[in-house]
N, C-alpha and C positions, 0 to 999 in steps of 0.2 A: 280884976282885969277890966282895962275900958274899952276892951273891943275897937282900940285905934292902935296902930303901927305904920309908923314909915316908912318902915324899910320895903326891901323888896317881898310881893307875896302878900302887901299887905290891903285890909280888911277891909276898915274903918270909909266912914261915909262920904270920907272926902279922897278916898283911895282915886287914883288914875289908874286907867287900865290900858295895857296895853296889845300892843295885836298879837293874839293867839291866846289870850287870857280868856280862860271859861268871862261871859258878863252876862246876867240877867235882868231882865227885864220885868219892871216891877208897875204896876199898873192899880187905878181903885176907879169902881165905876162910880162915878156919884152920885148918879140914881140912885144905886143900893143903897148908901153907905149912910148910916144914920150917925155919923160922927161922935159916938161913945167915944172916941181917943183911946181905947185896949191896945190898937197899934202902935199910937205914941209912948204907949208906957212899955210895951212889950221891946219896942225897936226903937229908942232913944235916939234921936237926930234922922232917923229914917223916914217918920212922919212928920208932920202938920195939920193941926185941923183948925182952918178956916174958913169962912162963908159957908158954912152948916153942910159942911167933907172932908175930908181926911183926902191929903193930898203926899203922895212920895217925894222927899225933898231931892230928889234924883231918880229920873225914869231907868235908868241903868245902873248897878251895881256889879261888884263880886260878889260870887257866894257868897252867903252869910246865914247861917241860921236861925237869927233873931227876925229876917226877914222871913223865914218859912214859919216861924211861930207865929209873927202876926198876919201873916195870911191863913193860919189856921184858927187864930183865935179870933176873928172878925164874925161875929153874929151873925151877919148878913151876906157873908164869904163875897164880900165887895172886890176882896186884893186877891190879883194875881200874880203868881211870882212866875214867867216864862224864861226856858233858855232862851238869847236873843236870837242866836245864830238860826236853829234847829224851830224854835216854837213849840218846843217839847213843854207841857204843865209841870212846874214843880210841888207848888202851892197855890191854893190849897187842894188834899189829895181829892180824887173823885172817889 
């Protein structure tokens, strides 16, 4: 499964979203972030890492849970995964 669909509902990291759609917000400090690339491999198309950080190729997504894995798999727990709406923490857990 590639974790892309276009239809409606759907995932993938170039999904639109539209109003009233849960979307989260996906953040890396890059202070922290020693750019291992564990995000890029964990979340294919979701990261970047350039100029020595891991950068989200999109501040905003849908749910996704390859995003909550590389914010939990990050060493230095750089990524955030926030609701946008609320500011509630999804990832990684405290």
């Amino acid at each position: 499964m590639s974790g892309r669909d276009d239809g409606p509902g759907r995932t993938g990291p170039g999904a639109a979203l539209g109003p009233g759609e849960d979307v989260w917000r996906v953040r890396v400090d890059e202070k922290a972030c020693m750019a291992t690339g564990i995000c890029a491999g964990v979340a294919p198309g979701r990261f970047q890492v350039r100029d020595g950080a891991s950068h989200p190729t999109s501040e905003t997504a849908a749910p996704a849970p390859e995003l909550v894995d590389a914010a939990e798999s990050c060493p230095m727990e750089a990524i955030s995964v926030t609701h946008r709406a609320t500011g509630a923490r999804i990832a990684p857990e405290e």
